[in-house]
Structures are given as C-alpha cells and as structure tokens.
C-alpha positions as CSV (number, residue, x, y, z in Angstrom):
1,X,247.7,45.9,33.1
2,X,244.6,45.8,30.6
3,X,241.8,47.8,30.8
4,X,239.0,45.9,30.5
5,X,235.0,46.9,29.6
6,X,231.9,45.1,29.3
7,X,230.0,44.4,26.3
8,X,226.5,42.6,25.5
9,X,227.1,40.0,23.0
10,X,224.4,38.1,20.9
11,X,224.8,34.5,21.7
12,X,223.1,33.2,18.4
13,X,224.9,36.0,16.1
14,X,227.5,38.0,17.4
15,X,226.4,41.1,17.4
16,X,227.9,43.2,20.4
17,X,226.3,46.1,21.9
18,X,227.3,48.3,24.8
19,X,224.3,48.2,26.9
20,X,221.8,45.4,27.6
21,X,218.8,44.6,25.2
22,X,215.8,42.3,25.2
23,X,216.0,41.9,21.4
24,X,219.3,41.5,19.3
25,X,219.5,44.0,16.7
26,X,221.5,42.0,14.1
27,X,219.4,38.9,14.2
28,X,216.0,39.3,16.3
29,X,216.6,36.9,18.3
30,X,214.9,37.6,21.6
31,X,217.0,37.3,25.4
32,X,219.9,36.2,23.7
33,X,222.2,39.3,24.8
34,X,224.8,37.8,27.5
35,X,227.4,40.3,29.6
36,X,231.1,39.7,28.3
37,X,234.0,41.4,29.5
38,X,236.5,42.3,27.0
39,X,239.8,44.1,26.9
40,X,239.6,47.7,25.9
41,X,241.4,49.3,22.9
42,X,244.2,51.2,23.4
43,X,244.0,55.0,22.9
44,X,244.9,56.1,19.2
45,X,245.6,52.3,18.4
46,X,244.0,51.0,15.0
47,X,241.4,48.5,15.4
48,X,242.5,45.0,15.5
49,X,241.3,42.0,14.3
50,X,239.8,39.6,16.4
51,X,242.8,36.7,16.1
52,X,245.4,39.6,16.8
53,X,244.2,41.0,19.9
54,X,243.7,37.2,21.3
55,X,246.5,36.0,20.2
56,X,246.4,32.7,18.0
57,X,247.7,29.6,19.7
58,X,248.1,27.8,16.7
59,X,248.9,28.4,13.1
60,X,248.0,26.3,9.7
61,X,249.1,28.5,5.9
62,X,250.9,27.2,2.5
63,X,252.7,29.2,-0.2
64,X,251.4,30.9,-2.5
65,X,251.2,28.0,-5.6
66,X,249.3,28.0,-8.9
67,X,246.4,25.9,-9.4
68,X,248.2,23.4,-12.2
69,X,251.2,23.5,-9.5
70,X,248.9,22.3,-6.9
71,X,249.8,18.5,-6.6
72,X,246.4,16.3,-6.1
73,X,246.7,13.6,-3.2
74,X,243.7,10.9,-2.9
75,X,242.0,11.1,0.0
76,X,243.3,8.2,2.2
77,X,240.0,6.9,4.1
78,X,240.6,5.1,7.3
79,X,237.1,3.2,9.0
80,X,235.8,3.8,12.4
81,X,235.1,0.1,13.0
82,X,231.6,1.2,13.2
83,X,229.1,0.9,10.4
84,X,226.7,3.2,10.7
85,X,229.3,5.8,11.0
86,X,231.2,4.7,8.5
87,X,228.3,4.9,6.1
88,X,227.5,8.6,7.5
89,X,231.5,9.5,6.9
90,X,231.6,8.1,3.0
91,X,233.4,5.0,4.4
92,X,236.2,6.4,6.8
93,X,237.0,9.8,8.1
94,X,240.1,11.7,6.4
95,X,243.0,13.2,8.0
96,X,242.8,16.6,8.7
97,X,238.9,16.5,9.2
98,X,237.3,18.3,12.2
99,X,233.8,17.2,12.8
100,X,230.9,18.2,14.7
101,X,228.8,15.9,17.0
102,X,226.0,17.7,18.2
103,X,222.8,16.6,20.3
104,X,220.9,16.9,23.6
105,X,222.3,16.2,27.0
106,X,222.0,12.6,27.5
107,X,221.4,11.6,24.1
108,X,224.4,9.3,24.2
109,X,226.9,11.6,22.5
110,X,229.6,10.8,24.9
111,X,228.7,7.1,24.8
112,X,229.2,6.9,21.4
113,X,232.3,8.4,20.7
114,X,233.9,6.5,23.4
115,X,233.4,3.7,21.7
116,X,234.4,4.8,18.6
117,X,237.7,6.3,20.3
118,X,237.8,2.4,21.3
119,X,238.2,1.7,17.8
120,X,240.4,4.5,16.5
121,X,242.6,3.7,19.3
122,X,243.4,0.8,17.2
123,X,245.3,2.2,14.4
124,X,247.0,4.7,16.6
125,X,247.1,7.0,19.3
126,X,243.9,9.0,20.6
127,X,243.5,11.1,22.8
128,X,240.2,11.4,24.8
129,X,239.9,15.2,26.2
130,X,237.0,16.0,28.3
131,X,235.9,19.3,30.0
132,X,232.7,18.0,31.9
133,X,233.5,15.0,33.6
134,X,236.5,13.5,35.5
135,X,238.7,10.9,34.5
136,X,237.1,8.8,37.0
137,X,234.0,9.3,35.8
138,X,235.4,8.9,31.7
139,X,237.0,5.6,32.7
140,X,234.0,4.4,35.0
141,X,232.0,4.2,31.6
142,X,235.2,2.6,29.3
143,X,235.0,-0.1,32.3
144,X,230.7,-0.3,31.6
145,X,231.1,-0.4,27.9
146,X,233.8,-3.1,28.2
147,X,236.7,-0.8,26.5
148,X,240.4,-1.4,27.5
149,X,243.3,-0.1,25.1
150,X,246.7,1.0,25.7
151,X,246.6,3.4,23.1
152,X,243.8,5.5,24.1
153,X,244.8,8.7,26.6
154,X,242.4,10.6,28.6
155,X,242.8,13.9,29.7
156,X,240.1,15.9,32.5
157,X,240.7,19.5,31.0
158,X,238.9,22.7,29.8
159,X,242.0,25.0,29.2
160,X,242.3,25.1,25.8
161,X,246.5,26.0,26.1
162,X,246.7,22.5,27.8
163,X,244.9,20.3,25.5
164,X,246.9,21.6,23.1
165,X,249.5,20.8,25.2
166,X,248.7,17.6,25.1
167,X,247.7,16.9,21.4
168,X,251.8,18.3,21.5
169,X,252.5,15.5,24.1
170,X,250.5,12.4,22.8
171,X,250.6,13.5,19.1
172,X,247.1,11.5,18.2
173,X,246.0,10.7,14.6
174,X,242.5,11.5,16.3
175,X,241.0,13.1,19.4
176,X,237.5,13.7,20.4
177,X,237.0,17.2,22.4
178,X,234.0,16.7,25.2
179,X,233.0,19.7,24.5
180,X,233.4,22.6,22.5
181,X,231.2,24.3,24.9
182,X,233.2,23.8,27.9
183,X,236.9,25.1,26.7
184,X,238.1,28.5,27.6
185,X,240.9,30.4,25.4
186,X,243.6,32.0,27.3
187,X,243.6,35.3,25.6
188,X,239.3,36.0,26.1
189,X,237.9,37.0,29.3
190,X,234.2,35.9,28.5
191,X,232.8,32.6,30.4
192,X,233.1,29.2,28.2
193,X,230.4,28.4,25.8
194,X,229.8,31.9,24.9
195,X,230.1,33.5,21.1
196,X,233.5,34.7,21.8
197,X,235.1,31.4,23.5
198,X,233.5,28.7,21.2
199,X,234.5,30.8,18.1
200,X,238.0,31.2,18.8
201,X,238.2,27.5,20.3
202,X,236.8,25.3,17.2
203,X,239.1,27.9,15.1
204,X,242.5,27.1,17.0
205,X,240.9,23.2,16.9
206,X,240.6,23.5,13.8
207,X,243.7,25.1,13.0
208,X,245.7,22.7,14.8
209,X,243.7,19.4,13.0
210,X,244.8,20.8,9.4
211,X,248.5,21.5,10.4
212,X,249.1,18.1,12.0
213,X,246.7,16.1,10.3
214,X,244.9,15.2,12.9
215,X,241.2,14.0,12.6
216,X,238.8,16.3,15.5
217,X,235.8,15.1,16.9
218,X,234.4,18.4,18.7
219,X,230.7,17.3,20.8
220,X,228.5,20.4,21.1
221,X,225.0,20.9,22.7
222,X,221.8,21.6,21.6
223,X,219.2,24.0,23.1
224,X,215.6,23.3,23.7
225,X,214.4,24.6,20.4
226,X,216.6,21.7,18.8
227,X,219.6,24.3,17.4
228,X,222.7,24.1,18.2
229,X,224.3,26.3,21.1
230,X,227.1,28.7,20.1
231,X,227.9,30.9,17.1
232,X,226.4,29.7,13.7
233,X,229.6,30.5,12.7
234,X,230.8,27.2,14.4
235,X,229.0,24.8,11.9
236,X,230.8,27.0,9.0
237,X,234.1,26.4,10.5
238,X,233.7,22.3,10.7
239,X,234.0,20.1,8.1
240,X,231.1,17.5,9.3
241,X,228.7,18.3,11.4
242,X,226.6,15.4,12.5
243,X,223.4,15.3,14.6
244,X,222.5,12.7,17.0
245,X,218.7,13.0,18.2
246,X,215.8,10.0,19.6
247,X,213.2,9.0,17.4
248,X,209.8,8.4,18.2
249,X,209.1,7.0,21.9
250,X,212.8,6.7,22.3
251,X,213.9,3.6,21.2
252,X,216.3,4.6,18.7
253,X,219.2,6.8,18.3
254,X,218.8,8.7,15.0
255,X,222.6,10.3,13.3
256,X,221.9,12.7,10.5
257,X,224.7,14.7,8.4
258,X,223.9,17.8,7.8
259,X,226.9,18.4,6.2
260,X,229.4,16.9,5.2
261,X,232.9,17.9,2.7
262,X,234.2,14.6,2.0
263,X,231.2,12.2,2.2
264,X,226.9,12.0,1.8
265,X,224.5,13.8,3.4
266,X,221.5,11.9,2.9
267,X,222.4,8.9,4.8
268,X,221.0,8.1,8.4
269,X,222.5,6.1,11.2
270,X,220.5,4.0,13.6
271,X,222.1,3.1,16.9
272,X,219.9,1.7,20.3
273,X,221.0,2.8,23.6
274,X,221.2,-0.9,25.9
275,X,222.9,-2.1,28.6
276,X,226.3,-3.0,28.0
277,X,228.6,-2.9,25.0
C-alpha cells in the first residue's frame, strides 16, 4: 500500500512546503497555502516527474519530422451558430482547440454554453459533461432555453477516468467540461479544484482534445479579486481562454479574449441575460 504524507501547496503558484505558512514563499501571495495529501517517495527511488508518478490517462506525441517535411493543413473553421462568439473565435473554432470559459458564479457561464452545445450539436455529436449539477437539473434549463437535440449527450460526472470514458463512448467533435474545478484525477489524492487536480486535469483534457481532434470547452471560476481560480499554469495550457464578466449595473454580459492561438484578441462580445431563449 502507499505511504502517503501531507504537503502545503500554494494554490495561486505551486509552490509546496512541508509545514503550514501564512505567506507563500514562491509568490507572496498571502493564505493561499492549502493541506494536500500526497504519496510519499519510495526509499532510494529517483525523483519522478509529476506525469510518471500519477500516471497519464491519456497520451498525444508525433515523430520526429523536419520542418520542410512538416506538411501544412489549413485550419478548417467550423461556426458556433452564434455571432458574437464567432467573432471572438476568428469565425469558427478549430479542431483540436481547448478553450477556457472563465467567470463568476452565476454570470451565465453555464447558460451560454448550453446553448452553444445546442448549436454544435448540429454538425455532430457533443457531449455535455457536468461536475456541479445533475442531469435533472442540466436538462431542466435545455427545457427553459427551448433546446431539444438528439445529438447532444449529457453526462452528471466529476471522475475524470469516466468522462474520458465517455468522450471514448460518444466520440464528440466537441464537449464542454462544467468545470474544470470540479474533476478529480484518479492517480492524486488532493480535493478537486486544488493546484494538483486542475493541473493534471486540463493537461489529460487537453491531451485527449489534440489526439482525437476534439474541440474542449473547459468553464472555470473566478475568485473575488476577479482572477481566475487554480494554477496560472492552467491559462498556459489552453488555447483560448475567454472571460465572461457584467458590465455596469448589470445589464449586459461582457466576453473578452484574453487570448487567443487561432483568432483576435481585441474583439468583445455582448450578450443580455432574459427570460427565455
């Protein structure tokens, strides 16, 4: 059986530490230091990386090729059905692309990318995973919003093995994750959403979206102080990460692109939260 210890972890860095501190050494952030249990190293082993000792559940490499060997695709575009994403995406999203939504609870994150899984559903299959709410509770709001479709499967899950399993199942062009900060990776003992979990998580996502082509919508939270919660590390490993946020007195829905590797980032998009569809 493993032995297993307990290390303080920086939830904005990463920086571990074996005993608890008020301020993080590697970045100075202040009460950001959360207990994680980890598995101890063996006795006379050498250190291992990170992805060896959890064990990857999913793998994405190429051969070795020279540059003028390298054959150059176009990048096939395919629209949302939704215009002011579209515009934010440089007219489509590409396969293979794993991007971040990222915003306040009850901003309308969910909302919105159930309707544009509505959409996607059309040219394909999608699959709808969510960690914080029910099916019930996913399919209560399709009814709301008016959104019926044959090709679009839900799935109530935070183990990240099974929605794997079920990317492996459906095999979706696209899929939106519900969110990153509630999916748990087999091999780490730490609660979900800390540095360890969400790290290894959006990495075998990410993993997974480049070997199957599969476009990745991962929703993540943002704390009080506007940043997002997690690893910075997260935001590196996306390809588009997008934040949705209210604009003055609430009426609108402000998306901005903070980054973004195949399209602008100085668009906006404007959408107004109402009753109905």
């Amino acid at each position: 059986m493993a032995r297993l210890k307990t290390v303080y972890r920086c939830q904005a860095c990463g920086h571990s530490a074996s005993k608890p501190m008020g301020q993080c050494p590697g970045c100075s952030e202040w009460n950001s230091m959360a207990e994680e249990v980890v598995e101890a190293a063996r006795a006379g082993a050498l250190a291992e990386s990170v992805a060896s000792s959890v064990g990857q559940l999913t793998s994405f490499s190429s051969a070795v090729t020279r540059l003028t060997d390298a054959k150059e695709t176009p990048e096939k575009r395919t629209p949302v059905g939704i215009a002011e994403l579209d515009r934010l995406f440089g007219g489509g999203v590409v396969p293979g692309q794993v991007i971040l939504l990222a915003g306040p609870p009850g901003i309308g994150k969910s909302t919105l990318m159930l309707q544009a899984a509505a959409k996607l559903a059309e040219k394909g299959a999608f699959l709808y995973a969510s960690g914080e709410e029910s099916l019930r509770q996913v399919s209560s709001r399709a009814k709301r919003l008016g959104i019926s479709s044959e090709s679009l499967y839900l799935v109530s899950e935070s183990s990240l093995a099974k929605i794997l399993s079920a990317m492996e199942q459906v095999k979706p062009w696209a899929m939106v994750l519900d969110s990153i900060q509630t999916v748990t990776h087999p091999g780490l003992a730490s609660s979900p959403g800390s540095v360890g979990q969400v790290r290894e998580c959006a990495a075998e996502l990410v993993r997974a979206a480049k070997a199957r082509d599969t476009v990745v919508f991962l929703l993540g939270h943002v704390t009080k102080d506007g940043s997002l919660a997690g690893p910075k590390v997260l935001e590196h490993l996306v390809d588009t990460v997008l934040y949705f946020d209210t604009e003055n007195h609430d009426l609108l829905r402000v998306l901005r692109a903070q980054k973004n590797r195949f399209g602008p980032t100085d668009e906006l998009g404007l959408f107004e939260m109402g009753e109905g569809a």
